[in-house]
C-alpha positions in Angstrom: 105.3 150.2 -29.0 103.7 149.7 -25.8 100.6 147.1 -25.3 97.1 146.9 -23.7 95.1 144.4 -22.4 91.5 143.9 -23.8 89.8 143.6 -19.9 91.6 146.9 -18.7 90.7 148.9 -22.1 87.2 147.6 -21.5 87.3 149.1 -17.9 89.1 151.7 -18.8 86.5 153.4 -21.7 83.5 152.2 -19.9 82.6 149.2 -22.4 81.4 145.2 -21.9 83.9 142.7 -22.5 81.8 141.1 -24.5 81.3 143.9 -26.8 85.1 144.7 -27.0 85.1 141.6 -28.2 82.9 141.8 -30.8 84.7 145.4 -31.8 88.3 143.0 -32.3 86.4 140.6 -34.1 85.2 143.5 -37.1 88.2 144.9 -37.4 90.3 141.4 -37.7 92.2 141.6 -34.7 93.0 138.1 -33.5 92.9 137.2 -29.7 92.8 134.5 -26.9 91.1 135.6 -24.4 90.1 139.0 -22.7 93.1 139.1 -21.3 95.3 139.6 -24.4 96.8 142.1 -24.9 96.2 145.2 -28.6 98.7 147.5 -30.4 98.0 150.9 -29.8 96.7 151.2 -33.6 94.1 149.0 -32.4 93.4 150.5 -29.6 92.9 154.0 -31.7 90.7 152.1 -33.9 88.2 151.4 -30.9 88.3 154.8 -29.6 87.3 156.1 -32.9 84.9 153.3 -33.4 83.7 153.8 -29.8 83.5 157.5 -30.8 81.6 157.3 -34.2 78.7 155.4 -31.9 78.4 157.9 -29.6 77.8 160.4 -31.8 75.5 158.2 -33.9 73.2 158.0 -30.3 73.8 161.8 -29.6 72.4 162.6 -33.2 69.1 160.2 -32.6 68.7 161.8 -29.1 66.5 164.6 -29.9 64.0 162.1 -31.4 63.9 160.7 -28.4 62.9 163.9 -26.6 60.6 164.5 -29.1 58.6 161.3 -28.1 59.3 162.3 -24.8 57.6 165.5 -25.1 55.1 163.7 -26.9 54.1 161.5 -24.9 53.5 163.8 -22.0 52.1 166.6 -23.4 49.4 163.8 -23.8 47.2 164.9 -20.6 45.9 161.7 -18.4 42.8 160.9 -17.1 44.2 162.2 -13.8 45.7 165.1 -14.5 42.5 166.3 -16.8 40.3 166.3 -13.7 42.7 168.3 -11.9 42.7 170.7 -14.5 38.7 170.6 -14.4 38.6 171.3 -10.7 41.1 174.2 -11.1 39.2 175.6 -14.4 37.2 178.0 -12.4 39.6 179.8 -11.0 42.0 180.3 -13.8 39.0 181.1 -16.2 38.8 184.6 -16.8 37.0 184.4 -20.2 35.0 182.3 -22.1 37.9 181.4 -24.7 38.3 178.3 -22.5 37.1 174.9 -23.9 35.5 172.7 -21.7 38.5 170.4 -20.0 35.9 167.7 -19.7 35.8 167.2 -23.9 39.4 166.3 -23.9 39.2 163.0 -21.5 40.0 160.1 -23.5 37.1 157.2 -24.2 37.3 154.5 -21.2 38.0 151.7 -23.9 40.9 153.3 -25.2 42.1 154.2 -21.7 42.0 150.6 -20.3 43.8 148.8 -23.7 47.1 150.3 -22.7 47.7 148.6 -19.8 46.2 145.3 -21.0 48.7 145.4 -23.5 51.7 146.0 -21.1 50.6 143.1 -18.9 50.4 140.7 -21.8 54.2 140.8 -22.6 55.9 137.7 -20.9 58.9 138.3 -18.4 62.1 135.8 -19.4 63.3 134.9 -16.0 67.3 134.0 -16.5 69.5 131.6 -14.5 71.3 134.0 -12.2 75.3 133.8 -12.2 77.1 132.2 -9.6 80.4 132.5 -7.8 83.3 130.9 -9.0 84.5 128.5 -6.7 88.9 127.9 -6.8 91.2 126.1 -5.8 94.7 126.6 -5.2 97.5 124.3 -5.9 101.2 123.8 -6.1 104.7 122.4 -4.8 105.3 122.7 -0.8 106.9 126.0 0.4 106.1 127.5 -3.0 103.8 130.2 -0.9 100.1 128.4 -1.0 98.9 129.1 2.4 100.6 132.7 2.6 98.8 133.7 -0.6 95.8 132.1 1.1 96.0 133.9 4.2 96.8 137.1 2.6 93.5 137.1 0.4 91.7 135.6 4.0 93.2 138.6 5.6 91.9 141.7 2.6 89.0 140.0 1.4 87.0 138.2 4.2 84.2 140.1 6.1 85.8 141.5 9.6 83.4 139.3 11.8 85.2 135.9 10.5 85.8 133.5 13.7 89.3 132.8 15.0 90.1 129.4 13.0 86.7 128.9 11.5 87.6 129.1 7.9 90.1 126.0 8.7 87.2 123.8 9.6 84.8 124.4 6.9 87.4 124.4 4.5 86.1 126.7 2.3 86.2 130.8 2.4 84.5 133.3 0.7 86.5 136.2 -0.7 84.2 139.6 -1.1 86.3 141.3 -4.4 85.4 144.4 -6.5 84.4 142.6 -9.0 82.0 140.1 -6.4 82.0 137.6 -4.5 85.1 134.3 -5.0 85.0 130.7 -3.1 88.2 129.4 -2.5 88.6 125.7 -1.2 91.2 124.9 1.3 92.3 121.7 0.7 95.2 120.0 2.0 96.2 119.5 -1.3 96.2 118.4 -4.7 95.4 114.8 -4.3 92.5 116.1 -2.0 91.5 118.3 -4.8 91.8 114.9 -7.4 90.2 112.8 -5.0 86.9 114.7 -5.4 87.3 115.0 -9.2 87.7 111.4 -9.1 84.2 110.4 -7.9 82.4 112.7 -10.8 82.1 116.0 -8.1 82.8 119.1 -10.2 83.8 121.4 -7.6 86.3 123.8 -8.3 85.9 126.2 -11.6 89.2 127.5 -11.9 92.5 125.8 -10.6 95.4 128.1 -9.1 98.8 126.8 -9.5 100.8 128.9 -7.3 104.9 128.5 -8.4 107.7 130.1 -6.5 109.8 133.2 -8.8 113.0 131.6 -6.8 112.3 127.4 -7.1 110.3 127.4 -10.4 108.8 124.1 -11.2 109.2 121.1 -8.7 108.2 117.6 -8.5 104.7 118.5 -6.8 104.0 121.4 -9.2 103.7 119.0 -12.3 102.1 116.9 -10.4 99.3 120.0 -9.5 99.2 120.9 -13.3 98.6 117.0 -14.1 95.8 117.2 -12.0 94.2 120.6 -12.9 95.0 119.5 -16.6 93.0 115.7 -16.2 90.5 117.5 -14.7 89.6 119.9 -17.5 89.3 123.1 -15.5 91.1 126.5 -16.3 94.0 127.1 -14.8 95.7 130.4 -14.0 99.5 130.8 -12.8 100.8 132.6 -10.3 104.3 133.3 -10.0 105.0 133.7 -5.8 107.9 135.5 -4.4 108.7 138.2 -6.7 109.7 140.5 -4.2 112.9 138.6 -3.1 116.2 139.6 -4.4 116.6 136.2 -6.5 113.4 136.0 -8.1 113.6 135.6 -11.8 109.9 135.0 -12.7 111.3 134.8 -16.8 112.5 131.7 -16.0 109.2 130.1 -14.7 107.5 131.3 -17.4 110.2 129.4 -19.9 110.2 126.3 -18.0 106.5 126.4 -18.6 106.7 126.3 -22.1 108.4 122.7 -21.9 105.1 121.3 -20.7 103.2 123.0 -23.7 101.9 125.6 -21.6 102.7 129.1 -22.9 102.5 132.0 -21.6 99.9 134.7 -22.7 102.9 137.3 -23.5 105.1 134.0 -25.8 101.7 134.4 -28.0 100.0 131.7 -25.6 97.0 131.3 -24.2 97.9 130.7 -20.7 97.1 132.9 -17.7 100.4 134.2 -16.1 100.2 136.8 -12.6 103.5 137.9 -11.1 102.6 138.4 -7.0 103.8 138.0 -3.7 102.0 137.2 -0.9 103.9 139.0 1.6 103.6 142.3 0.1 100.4 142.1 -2.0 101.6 142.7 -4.8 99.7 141.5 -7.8 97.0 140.1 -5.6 94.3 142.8 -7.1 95.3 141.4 -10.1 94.8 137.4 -9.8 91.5 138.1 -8.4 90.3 140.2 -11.5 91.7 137.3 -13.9 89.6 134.6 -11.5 86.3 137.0 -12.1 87.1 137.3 -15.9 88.0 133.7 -16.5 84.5 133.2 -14.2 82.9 135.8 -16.7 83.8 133.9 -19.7 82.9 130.4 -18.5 79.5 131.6 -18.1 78.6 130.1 -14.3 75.0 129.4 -13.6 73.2 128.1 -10.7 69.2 128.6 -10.0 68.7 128.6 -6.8 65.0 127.7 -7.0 66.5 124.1 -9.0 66.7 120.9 -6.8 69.2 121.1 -4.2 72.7 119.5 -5.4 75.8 119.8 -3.8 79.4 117.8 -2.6 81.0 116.6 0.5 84.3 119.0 0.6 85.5 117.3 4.0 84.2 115.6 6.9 85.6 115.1 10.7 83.9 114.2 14.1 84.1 117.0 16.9 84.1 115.5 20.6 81.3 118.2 21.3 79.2 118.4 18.7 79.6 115.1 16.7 79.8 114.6 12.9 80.5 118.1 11.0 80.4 117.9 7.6 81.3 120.5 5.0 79.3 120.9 1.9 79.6 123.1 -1.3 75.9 123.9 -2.3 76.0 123.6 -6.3 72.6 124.1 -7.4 69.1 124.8 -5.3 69.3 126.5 -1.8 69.7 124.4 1.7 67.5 125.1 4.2 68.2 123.9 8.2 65.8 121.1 8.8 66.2 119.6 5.1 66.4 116.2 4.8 70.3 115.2 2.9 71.4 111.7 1.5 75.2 110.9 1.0 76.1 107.6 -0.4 74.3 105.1 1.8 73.4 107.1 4.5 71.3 110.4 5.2 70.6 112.9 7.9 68.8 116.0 8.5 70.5 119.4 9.0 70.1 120.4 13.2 72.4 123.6 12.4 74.4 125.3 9.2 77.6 127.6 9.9 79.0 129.4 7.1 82.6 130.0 6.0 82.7 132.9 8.8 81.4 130.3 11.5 77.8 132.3 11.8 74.7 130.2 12.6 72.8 130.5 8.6 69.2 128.9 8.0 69.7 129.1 4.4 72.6 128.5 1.5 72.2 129.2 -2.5 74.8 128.1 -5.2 78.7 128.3 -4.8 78.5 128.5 -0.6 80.5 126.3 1.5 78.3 125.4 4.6 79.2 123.3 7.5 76.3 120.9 8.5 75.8 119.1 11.5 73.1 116.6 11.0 74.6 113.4 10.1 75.1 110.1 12.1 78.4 109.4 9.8 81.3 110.8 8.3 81.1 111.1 4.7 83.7 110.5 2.1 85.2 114.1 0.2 83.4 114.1 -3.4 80.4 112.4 -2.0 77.4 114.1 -4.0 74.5 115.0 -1.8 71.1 115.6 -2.4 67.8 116.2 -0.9 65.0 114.2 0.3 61.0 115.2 1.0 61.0 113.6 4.4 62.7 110.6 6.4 60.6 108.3 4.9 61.7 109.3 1.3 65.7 109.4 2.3 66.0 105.8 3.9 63.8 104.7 0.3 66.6 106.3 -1.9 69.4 104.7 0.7 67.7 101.0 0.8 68.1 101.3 -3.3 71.7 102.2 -3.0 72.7 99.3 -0.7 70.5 97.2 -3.2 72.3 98.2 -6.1 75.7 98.2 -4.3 75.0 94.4 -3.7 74.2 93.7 -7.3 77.7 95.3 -8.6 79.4 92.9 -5.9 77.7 90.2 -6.4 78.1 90.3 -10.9 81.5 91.9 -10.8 83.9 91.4 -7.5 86.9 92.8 -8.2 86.8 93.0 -11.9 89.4 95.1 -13.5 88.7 97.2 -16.2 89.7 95.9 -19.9 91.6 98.1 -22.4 88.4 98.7 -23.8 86.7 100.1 -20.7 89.9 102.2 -20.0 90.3 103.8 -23.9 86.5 104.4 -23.8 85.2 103.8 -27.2 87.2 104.3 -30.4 87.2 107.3 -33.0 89.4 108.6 -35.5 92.2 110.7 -33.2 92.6 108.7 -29.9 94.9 109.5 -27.1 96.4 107.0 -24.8 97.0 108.4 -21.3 100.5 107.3 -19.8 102.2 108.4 -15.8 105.9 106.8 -16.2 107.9 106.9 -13.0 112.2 105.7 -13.1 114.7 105.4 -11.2 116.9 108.3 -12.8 116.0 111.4 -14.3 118.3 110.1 -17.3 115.7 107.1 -17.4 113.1 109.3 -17.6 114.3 111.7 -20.4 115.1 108.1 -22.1 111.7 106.5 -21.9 109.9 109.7 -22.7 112.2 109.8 -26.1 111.4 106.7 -27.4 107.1 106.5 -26.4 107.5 110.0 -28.6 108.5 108.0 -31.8 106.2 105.6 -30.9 103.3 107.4 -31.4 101.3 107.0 -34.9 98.7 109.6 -37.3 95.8 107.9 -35.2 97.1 107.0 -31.7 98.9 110.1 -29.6 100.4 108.9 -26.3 100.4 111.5 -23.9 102.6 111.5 -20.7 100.7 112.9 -18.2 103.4 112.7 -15.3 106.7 111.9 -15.4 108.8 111.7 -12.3 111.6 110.1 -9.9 111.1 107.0 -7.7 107.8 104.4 -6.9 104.8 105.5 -7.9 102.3 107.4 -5.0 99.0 107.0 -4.2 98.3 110.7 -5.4 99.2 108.6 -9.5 96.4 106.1 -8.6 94.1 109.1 -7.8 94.8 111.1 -11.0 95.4 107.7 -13.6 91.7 106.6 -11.9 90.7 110.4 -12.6 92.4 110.6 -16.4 92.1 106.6 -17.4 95.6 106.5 -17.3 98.1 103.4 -17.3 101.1 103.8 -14.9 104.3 102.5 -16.0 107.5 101.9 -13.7 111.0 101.3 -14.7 113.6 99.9 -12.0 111.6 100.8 -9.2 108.9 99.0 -7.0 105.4 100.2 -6.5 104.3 100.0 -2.5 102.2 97.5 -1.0 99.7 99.7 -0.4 99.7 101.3 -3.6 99.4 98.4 -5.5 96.6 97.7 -3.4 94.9 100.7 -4.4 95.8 100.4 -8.0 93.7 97.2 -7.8 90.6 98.2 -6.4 90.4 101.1 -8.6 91.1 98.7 -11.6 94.5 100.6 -12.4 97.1 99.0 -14.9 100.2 99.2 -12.4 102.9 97.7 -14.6 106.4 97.6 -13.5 110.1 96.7 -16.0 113.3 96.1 -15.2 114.0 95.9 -18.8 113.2 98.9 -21.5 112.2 96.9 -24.3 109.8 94.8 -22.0 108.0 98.4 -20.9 108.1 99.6 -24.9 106.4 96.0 -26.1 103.7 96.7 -23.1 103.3 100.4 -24.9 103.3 98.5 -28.4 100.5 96.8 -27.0 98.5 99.7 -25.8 98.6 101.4 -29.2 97.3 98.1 -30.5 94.5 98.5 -28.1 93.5 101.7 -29.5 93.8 101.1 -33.7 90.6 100.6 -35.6 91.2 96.8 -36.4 91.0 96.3 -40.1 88.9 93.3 -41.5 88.7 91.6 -45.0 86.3 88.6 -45.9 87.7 85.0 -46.1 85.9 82.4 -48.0 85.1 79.0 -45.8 83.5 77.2 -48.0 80.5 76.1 -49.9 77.5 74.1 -50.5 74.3 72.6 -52.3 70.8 72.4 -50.6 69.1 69.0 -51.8 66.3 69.1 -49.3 64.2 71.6 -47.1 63.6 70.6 -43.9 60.1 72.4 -42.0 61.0 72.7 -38.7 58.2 74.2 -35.8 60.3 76.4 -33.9 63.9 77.2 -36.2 61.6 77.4 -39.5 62.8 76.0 -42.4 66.0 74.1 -42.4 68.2 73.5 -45.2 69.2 70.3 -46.2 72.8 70.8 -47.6 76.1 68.8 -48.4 79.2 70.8 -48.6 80.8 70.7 -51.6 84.1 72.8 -50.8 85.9 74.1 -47.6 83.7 74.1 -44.7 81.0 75.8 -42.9 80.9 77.3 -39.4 78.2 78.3 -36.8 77.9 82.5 -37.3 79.5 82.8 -40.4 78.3 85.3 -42.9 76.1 83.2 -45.8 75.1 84.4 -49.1 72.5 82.3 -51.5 72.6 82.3 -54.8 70.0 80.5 -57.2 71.1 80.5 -61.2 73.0 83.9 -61.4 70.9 85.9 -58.4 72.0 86.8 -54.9 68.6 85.8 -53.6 69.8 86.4 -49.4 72.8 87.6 -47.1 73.3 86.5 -43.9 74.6 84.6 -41.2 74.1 81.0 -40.4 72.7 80.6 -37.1 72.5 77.4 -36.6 74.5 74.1 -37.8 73.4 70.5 -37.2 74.8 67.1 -38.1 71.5 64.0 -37.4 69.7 65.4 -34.4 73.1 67.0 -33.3 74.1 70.8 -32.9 77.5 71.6 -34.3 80.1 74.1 -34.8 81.5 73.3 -38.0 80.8 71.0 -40.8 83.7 69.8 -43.4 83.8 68.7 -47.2 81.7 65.7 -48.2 79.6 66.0 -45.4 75.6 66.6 -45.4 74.4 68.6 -42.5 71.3 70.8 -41.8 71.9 74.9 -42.4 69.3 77.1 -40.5 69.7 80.6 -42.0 66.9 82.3 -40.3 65.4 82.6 -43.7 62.0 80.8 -45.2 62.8 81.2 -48.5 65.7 78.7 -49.3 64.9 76.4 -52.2 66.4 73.4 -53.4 69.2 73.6 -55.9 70.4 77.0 -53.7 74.1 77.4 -53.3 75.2 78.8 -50.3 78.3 80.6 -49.8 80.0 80.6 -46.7 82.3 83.3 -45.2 84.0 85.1 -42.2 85.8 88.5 -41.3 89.3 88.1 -40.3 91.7 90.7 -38.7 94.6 91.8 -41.0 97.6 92.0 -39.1 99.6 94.7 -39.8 103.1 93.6 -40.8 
């Protein structure tokens, strides 16, 4: 029994994917998205429902003419005097009433439109265009699919090599307008992700029919995958005599991702960018996955956007490429990135043409500013001059202050795990010297993994670790471990200033301790009370400043500085507490032992003598 897709039933009766929807979801009919595909008993079901509603609008029609006719049988003010004027000379009789009578009181007249104007209008954050990004092992087809929806989909008048500059081009589709980004890359596209720039919406991960997945295509999931953006496939090459595209989509399914037609809910399009085929089709699923992620922008909002690249021209001088995220850009707007600012002299767009304005999801290319900015940079806008050197003197300022309290500081276990909760995940990028290694290593972390802590191997691979594992471990909080083999000088170097845990073993049970370790890092510790010791106040002691002070000599144990206190006088808890202070004479002191007196300051007025106070502390159980 043959299938249908939800999206092309949709288009083909006429409907709102949205309401489709809400059609599968009264009749039962599970789903993962708008692109799954129905039984053709379900898709009879619709019809009929589809069919039913028609006929319930067609049978309420005729009330509406009614009211129609109603309403404009109702002569206005207008057309009354016209019909006065004309009276004479239709009038043959005196049958005919005086037009005049009929014209409706002034009062009433006027309350209609007073009514009308009284209603508020909603005004809605207008969609936006998706911006993409496309991603994937080298020679798997990336620039030819690229230049092949550059070619179809851009406006005629694009520039010669423009689009190659700016970085970014704008794809007109029939179902509106897409952004792709042209980045060199996937580390590129990670390195922006890494500073907090949202840029790209959806991620394409483009993987030849004939080479299926490859050492950089993991790596281009990875990094789609850390940075929590949908992700669509699409399998290149089909139209060569070796392409087996079943085979991509089963290699898939060994990094968890499965395919829409395995009962999935991942996003799988069959194409070739020499012929075209399939093409159409990608760009509908980028506008549907764009429909269902719901993307806004006002363009009346503050302006907000990114740095997508920067370069110096000989010519012209700094050129800078930005993606405009929320607000509109205007030429002669003041713009600050990091530490430094500028003001727009000119603004191309993705076709090279001279623009004085740019709204949400357009890639612009400024000239304006004095230096190159860093990719991911966020950029914002200033009143005047005057107002942007303010907001970059504060920068620099705080910039100094993070140096000055933290130089170089690595981030703790703490920092990297963020803070604890029931389920937590502990992000791992393992690099051997083998791909027997890495199967090896990857066996064991699995059965290392408890009910609270999951460890989840975000990239495994062959040889030293890259810069492009800093990027995404900085990206993911990730810890990169290396068995028998050597991380570069210069990647090391990286790891550090990022605060990066770079470990590297030459022995397995050294790397699995270190992983041990980590999962420590990431249990709820468990405490239990300990009893110190305890004691007898004989005296109280007013003090001016620490209140009153109580006089005590420790009868068991000990008592330490901190420790939790509890007083009891005859068979009553009459406080619970901590000790915050402990003195021996004129003396402050940490602890205080058996069959010594000493002064207890409990932060509490109401000790009396004869008290007994109870000393405690929380321990760690270790689990055995």
């Amino acid at each position: 029994m043959s299938k249908v897709r939800i999206y092309t039933l949709a288009k083909d009766l006429g409907v709102e994917n949205q309401r489709m929807l809400e059609i599968l979801d009264g009749l039962g009919v599970s789903y993962k998205s708008v692109s799954s595909t129905i039984e053709e008993e379900t898709v009879d079901l619709i019809k009929q429902i589809l069919a039913e509603e028609g006929t319930e609008s067609m049978a309420t029609a005729p009330e509406a003419v009614t009211a129609e006719v109603t309403v404009a049988a109702t002569p206005s003010a207008s057309t009354l005097a016209v019909s006065a004027a004309e009276a004479p000379a239709k009038a043959g009789s005196d049958d005919v009433a005086p037009v005049a009578a009929a014209t409706p009181e002034p009062a009433a007249a006027a309350s209609a439109p007073a009514e009308a104007s009284a209603t508020p209008i909603a005004t809605e954050i207008p969609h936006r265009a998706p911006v993409v990004t496309i991603m994937g092992h080298v020679d798997h087809g990336k620039t030819s699919l690229l230049d092949y929806i550059r070619k179809t989909k851009v406006a005629a008048k694009e520039a010669g090599g423009i689009t190659q500059h700016v970085g970014a081009f704008e794809a007109q589709t029939s179902k509106g307008r897409i952004v792709f980004i042209d980045t060199p890359g996937h580390e590129a596209f990670t390195t922006i992700r890494a500073r907090g720039a949202n840029v790209a919406d959806i991620a394409i991960i483009v993987i030849a029919a004939d080479d299926s997945l490859m050492p950089q295509t993991r790596e281009a999931i990875a990094h789609a995958q850390a940075a929590k953006v949908p992700m669509i496939i699409a399998i290149n090459k089909v139209d060569l005599p070796q392409a087996d595209p079943d085979r991509v989509k089963t290699d898939l399914t060994q990094l968890n991702l499965v395919p829409e037609e395995y009962g999935g809910d991942l996003v799988v399009v069959p194409v070739s960018a020499k012929t075209g085929v399939g093409v159409e089709e990608l760009l509908e699923y980028i506008s549907l996955t764009a429909e269902l992620e719901d993307l806004r922008a006002d363009p009346n909002a503050a302006f907000g956007g990114v740095v997508i690249e920067g370069r110096v021209d000989r010519q012209q001088g700094v050129l800078t490429t930005v993606m405009v995220q929320e607000g509109t850009l205007h030429v002669g707007d003041f713009l600050v990135v990091g530490e430094n600012y500028g003001k727009i002299k000119a603004m191309n767009d993705s076709n090279g043409a001279r623009i004085k304005e740019a709204g949400p999801s357009t890639p612009v290319q400024i000239l304006g500013f004095s230096d190159v900015p860093n990719s991911g940079e966020k950029v914002a806008s200033a009143k005047n001059e005057h107002a942007a050197r303010e907001v970059v003197a504060s920068r620099q300022s705080d910039r100094r202050d993070v140096e000055n309290a933290r130089v170089q500081r690595r981030k703790t276990l703490e920092e990297m795990m963020g803070p604890l909760s029931e389920d937590r995940t502990v992000n791992l990028i393992v690099r051997a010297d083998s791909q027997g290694s890495v199967e090896a290593i990857q066996g064991i972390l699995a059965r290392r993994e408890t009910d609270t802590v999951k460890l989840n191997v975000m990239l495994a691979g062959i040889g030293a670790p890259t810069e492009g594992d800093v990027l995404l471990a900085s990206t993911a909080e990730a810890t990169i471990l290396c068995f028998s083999v050597t991380a570069p000088a210069g990647v090391k170097k990286i790891a550090d200033n990022k605060g990066i845990d770079l470990k590297s073993y030459k022995i397995i049970y050294e790397m699995i301790d270190e992983v041990d370790r980590l999962i420590k890092g990431n249990l709820e510790p468990v405490f239990e009370e300990k009893y110190l010791g305890r004691a007898e106040v004989r005296m109280v002691i007013r003090h001016p400043k620490n209140g009153n002070i109580a006089g005590s000599y420790i009868t068991d144990g000990s008592f330490k500085r901190n420790a939790k206190a509890k007083v009891t006088r005859g068979k009553e808890t009459v406080y619970e507490g901590t000790i915050v202070g402990l003195k021996r004479f004129k003396d402050d002191v940490r602890e205080v032992k058996n069959g010594f007196e000493c002064g207890v300051n409990l932060d509490w007025e109401g000790v009396m003598e004869g008290d007994i106070i109870e000393a405690s502390e929380m321990v760690e159980v270790i689990p055995a």
